[in-house]
Biopython code that builds the backbone (N, CA, C, O; Angstrom):
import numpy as np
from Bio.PDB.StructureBuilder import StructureBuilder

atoms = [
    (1, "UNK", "N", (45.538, 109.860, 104.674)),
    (1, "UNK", "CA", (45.596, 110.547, 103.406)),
    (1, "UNK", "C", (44.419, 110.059, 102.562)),
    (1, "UNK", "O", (44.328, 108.854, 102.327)),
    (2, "UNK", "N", (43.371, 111.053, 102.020)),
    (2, "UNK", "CA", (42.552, 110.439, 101.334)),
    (2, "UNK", "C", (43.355, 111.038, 99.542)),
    (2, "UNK", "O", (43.966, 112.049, 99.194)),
    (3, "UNK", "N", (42.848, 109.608, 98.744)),
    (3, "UNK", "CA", (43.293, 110.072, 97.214)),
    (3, "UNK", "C", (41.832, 109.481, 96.903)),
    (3, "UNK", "O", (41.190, 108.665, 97.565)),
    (4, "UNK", "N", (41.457, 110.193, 95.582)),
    (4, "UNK", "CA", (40.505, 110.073, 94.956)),
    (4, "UNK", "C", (40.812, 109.273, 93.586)),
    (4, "UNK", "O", (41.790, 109.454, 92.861)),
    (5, "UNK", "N", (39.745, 108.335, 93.390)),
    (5, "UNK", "CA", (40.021, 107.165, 92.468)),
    (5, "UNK", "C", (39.216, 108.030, 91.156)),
    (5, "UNK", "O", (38.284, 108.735, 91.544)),
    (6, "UNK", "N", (39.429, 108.038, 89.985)),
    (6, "UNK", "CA", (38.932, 108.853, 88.726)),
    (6, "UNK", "C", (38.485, 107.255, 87.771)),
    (6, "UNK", "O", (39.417, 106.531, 87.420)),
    (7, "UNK", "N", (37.228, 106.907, 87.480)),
    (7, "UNK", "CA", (37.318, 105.776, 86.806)),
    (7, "UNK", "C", (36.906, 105.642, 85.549)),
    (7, "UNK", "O", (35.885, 105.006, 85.814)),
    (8, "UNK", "N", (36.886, 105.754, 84.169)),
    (8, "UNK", "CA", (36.460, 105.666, 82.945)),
    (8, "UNK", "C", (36.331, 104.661, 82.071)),
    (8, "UNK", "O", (37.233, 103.824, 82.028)),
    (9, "UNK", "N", (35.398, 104.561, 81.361)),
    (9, "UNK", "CA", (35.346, 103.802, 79.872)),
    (9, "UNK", "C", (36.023, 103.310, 79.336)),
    (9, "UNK", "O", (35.703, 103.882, 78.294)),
    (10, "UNK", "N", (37.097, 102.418, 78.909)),
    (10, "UNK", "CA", (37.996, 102.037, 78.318)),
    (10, "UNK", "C", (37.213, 101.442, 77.100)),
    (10, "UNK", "O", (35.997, 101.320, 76.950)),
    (11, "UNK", "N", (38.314, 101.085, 76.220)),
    (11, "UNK", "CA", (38.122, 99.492, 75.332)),
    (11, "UNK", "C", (38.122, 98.568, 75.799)),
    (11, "UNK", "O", (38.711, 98.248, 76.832)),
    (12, "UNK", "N", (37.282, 97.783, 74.951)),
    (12, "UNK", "CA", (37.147, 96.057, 74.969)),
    (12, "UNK", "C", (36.571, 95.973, 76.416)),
    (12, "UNK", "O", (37.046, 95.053, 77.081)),
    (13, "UNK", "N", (35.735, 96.676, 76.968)),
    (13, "UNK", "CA", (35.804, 96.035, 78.312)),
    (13, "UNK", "C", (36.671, 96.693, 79.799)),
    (13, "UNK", "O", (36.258, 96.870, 80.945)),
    (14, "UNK", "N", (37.252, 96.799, 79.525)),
    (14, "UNK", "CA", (38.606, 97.877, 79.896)),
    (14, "UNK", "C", (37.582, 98.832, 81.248)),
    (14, "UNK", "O", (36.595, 99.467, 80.875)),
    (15, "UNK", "N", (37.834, 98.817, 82.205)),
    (15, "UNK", "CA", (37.497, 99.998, 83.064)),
    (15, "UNK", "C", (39.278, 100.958, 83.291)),
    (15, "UNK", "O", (40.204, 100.257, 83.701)),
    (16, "UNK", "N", (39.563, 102.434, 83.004)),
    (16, "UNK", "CA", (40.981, 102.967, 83.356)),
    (16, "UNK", "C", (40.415, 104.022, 84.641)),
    (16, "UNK", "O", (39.595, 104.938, 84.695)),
    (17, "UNK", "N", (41.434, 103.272, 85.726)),
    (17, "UNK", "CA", (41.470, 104.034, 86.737)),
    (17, "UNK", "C", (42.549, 105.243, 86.531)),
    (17, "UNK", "O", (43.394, 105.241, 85.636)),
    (18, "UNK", "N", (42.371, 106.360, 87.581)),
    (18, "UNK", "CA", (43.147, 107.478, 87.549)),
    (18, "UNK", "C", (43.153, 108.262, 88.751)),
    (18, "UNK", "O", (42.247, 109.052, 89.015)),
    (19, "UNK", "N", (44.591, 107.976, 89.812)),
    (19, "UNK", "CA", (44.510, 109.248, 90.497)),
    (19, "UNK", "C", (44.112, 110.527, 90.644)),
    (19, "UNK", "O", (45.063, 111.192, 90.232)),
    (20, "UNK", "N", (43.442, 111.095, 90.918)),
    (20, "UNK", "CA", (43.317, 112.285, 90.328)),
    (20, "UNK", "C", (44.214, 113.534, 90.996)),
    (20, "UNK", "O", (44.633, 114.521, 90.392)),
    (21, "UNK", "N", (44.385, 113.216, 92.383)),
    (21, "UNK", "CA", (45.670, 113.839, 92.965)),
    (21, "UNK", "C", (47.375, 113.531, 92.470)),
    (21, "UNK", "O", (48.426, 114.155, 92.612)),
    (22, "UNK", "N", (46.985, 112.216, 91.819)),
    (22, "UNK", "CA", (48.184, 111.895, 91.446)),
    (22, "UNK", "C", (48.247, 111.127, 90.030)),
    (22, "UNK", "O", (48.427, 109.946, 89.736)),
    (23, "UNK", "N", (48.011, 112.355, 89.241)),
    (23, "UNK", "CA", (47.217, 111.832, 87.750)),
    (23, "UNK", "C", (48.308, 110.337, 87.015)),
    (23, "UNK", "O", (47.933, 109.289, 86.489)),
    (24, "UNK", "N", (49.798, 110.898, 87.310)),
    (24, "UNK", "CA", (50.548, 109.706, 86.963)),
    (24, "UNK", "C", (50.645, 108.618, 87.538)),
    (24, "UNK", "O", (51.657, 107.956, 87.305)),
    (25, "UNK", "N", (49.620, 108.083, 88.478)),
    (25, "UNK", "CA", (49.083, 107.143, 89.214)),
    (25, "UNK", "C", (47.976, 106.349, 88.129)),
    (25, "UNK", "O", (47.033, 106.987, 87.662)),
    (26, "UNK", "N", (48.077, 105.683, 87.971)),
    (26, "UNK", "CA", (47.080, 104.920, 86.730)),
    (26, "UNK", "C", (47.265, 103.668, 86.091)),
    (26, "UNK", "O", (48.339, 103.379, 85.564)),
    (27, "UNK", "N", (45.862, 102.575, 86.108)),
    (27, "UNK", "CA", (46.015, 101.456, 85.728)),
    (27, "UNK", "C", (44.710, 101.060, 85.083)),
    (27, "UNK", "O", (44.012, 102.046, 84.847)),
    (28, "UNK", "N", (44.196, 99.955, 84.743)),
    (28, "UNK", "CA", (43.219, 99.000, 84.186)),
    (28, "UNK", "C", (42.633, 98.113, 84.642)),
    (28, "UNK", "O", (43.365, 97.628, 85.505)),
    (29, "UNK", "N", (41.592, 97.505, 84.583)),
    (29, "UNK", "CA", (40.950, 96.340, 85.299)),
    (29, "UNK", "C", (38.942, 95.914, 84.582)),
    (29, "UNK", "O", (38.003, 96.600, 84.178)),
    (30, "UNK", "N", (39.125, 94.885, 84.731)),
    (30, "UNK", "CA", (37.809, 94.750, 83.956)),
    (30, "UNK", "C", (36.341, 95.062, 84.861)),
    (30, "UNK", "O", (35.252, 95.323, 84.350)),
    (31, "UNK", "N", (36.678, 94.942, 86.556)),
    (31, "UNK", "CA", (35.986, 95.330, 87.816)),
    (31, "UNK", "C", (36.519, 96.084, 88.431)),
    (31, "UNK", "O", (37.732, 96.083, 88.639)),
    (32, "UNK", "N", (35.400, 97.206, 89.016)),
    (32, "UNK", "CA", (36.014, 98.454, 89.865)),
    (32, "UNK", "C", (36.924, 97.661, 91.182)),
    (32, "UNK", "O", (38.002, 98.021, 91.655)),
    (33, "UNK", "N", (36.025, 96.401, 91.587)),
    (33, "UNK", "CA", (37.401, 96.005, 92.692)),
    (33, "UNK", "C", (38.910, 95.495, 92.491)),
    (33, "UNK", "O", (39.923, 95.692, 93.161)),
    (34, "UNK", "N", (38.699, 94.833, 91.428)),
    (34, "UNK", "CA", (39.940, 94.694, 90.650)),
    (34, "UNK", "C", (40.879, 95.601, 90.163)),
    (34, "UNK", "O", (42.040, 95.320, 89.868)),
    (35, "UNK", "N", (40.053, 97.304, 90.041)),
    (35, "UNK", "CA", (40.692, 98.279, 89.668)),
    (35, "UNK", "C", (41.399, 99.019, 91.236)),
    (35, "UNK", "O", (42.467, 99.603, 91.419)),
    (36, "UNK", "N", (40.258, 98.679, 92.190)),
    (36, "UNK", "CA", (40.906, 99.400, 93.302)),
    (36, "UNK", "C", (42.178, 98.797, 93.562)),
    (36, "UNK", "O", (43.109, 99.601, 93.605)),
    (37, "UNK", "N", (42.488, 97.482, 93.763)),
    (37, "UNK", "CA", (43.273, 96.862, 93.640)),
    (37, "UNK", "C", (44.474, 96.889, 92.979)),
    (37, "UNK", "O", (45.405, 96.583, 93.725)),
    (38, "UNK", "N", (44.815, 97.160, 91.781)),
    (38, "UNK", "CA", (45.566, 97.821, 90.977)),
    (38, "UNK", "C", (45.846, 99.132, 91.113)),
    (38, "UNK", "O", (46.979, 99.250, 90.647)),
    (39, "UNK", "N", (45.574, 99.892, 91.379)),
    (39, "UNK", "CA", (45.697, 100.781, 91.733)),
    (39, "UNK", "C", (46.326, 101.282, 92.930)),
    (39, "UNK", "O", (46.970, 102.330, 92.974)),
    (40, "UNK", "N", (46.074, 100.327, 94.118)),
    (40, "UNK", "CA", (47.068, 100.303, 95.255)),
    (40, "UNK", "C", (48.601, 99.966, 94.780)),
    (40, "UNK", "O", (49.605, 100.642, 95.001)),
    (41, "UNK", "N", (48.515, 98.942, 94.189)),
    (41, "UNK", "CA", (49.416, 98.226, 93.909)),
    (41, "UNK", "C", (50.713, 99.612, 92.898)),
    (41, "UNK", "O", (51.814, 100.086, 93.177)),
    (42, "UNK", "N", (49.831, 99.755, 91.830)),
    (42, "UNK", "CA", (50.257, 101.305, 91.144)),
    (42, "UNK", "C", (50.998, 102.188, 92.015)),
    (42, "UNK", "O", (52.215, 102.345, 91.910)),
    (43, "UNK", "N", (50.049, 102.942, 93.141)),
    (43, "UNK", "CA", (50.468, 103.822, 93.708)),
    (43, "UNK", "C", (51.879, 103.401, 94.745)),
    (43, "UNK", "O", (52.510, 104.387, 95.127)),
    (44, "UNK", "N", (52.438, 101.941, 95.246)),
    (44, "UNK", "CA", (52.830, 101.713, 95.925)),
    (44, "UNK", "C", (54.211, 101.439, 95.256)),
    (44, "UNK", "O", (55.204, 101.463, 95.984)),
    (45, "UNK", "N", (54.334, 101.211, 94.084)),
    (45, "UNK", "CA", (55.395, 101.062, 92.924)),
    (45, "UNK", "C", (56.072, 102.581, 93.301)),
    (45, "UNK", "O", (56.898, 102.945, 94.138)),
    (46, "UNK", "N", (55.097, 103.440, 91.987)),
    (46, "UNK", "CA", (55.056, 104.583, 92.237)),
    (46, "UNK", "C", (55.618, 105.698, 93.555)),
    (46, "UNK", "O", (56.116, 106.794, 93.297)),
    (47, "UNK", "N", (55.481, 105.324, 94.562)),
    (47, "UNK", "CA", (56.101, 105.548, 95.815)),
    (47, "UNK", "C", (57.158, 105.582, 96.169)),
    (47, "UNK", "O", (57.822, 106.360, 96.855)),
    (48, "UNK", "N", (57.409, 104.255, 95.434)),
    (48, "UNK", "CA", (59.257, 104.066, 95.720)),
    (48, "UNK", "C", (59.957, 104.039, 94.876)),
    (48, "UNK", "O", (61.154, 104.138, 95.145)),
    (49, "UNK", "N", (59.638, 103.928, 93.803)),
    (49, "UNK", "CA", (60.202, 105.491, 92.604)),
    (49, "UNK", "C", (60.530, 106.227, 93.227)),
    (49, "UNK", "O", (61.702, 106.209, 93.605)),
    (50, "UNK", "N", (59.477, 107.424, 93.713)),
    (50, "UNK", "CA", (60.185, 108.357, 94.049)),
    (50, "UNK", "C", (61.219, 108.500, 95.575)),
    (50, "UNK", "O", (62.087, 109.318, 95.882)),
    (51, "UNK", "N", (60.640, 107.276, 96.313)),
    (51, "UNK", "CA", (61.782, 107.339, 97.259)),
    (51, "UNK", "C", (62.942, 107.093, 96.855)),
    (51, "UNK", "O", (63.832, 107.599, 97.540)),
    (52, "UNK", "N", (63.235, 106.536, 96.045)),
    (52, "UNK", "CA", (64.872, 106.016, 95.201)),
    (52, "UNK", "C", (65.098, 106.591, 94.281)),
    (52, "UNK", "O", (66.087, 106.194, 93.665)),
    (53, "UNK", "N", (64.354, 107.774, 93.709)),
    (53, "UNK", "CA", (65.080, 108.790, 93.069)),
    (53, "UNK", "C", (65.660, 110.448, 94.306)),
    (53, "UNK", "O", (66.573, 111.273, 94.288)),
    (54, "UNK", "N", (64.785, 110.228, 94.952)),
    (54, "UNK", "CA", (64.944, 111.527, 96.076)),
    (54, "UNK", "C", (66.540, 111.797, 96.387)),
    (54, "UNK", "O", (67.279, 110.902, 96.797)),
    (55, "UNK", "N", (66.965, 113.117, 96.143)),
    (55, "UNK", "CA", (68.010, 113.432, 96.615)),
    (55, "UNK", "C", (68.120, 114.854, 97.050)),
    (55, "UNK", "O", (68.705, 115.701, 96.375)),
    (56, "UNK", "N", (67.552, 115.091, 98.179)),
    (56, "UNK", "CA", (67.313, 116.604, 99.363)),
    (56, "UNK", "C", (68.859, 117.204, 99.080)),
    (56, "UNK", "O", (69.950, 116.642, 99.187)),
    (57, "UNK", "N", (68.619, 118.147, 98.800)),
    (57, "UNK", "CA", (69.627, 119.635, 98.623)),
    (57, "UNK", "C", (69.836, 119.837, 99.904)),
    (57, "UNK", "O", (68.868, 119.696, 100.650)),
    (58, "UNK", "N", (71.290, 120.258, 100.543)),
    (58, "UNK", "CA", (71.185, 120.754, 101.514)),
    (58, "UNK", "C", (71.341, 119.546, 102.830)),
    (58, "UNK", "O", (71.064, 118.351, 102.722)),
    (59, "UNK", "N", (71.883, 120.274, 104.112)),
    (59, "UNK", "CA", (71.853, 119.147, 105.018)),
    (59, "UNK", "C", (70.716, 118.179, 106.341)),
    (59, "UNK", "O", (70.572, 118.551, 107.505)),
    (60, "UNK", "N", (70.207, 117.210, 105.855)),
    (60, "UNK", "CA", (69.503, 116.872, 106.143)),
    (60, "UNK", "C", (68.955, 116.165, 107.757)),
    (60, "UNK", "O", (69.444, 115.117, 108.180)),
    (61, "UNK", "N", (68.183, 116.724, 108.303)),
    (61, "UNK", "CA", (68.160, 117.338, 110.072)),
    (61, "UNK", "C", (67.059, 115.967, 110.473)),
    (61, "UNK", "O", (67.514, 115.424, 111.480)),
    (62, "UNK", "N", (66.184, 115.487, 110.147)),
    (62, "UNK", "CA", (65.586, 114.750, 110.499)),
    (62, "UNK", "C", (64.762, 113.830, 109.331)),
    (62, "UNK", "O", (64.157, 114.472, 108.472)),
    (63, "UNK", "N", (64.713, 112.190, 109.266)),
    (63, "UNK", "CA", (63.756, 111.182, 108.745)),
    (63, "UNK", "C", (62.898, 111.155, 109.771)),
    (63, "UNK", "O", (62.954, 111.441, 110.967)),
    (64, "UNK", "N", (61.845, 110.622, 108.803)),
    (64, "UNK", "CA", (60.707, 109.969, 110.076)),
    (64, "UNK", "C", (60.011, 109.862, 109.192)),
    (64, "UNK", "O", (59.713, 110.767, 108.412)),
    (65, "UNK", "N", (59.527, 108.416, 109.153)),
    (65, "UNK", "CA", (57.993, 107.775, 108.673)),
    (65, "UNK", "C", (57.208, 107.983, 109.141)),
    (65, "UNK", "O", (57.196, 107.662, 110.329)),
    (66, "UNK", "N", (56.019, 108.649, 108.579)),
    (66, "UNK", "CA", (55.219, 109.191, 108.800)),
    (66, "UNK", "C", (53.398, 108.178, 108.330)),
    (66, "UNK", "O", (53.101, 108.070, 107.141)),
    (67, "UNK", "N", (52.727, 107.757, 109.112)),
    (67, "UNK", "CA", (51.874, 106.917, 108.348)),
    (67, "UNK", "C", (50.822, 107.607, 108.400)),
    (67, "UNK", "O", (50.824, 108.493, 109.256)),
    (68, "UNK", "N", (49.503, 107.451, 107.479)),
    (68, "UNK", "CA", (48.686, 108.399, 107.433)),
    (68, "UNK", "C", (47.315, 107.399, 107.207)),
    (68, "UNK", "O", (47.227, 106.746, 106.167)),
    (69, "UNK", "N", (46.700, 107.358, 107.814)),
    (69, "UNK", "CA", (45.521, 106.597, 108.371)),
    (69, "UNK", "C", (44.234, 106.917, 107.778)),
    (69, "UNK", "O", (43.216, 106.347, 108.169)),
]
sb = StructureBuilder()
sb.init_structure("model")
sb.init_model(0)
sb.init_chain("A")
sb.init_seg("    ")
for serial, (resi, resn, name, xyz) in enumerate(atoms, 1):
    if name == "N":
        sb.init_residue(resn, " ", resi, " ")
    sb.init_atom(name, np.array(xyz, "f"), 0.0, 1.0, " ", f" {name:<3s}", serial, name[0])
structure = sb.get_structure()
C-alpha cells in the first residue's frame, strides 16, 4: 500500500505532517524523519480504532489478514 506523506510549515519550528489519503491521519515533528516516524506510529493507532469500532452488517463469510508490502 503506498500512502502519501503531505508535509507543511508549522509554528515555532513545528514541521505538520498529513496523510493525504488519509487526511485524519496527522501529526508533528521538528525533522521530516522524526515526522515519518510519527506518523507511522499515527497511522497505526488510527488502524485500530477502526478495527475496534468495526461492526459488518450482515453475516460474515470470511477474515483474513491481508499484508500489503
Amino acid at each position: 500500500m503506498k500512502l502519501t506523506l503531505i508535509v507543511k510549515k508549522g509554528k515555532n519550528g513545528f514541521l505538520i505532517g498529513q496523510l493525504k489519503e488519509l487526511p485524519a491521519v496527522f501529526t508533528q515533528a521538528f525533522t521530516v524523519e522524526e515526522l515519518k516516524e510519527n506518523i507511522a506510529d499515527v497511522l497505526e493507532m488510527y488502524l485500530e480504532d477502526v478495527r475496534e469500532s468495526y461492526k459488518p452488517d450482515g453475516e460474515m463469510l470470511l477474515e483474513e489478514e491481508l499484508i500489503f508490502a
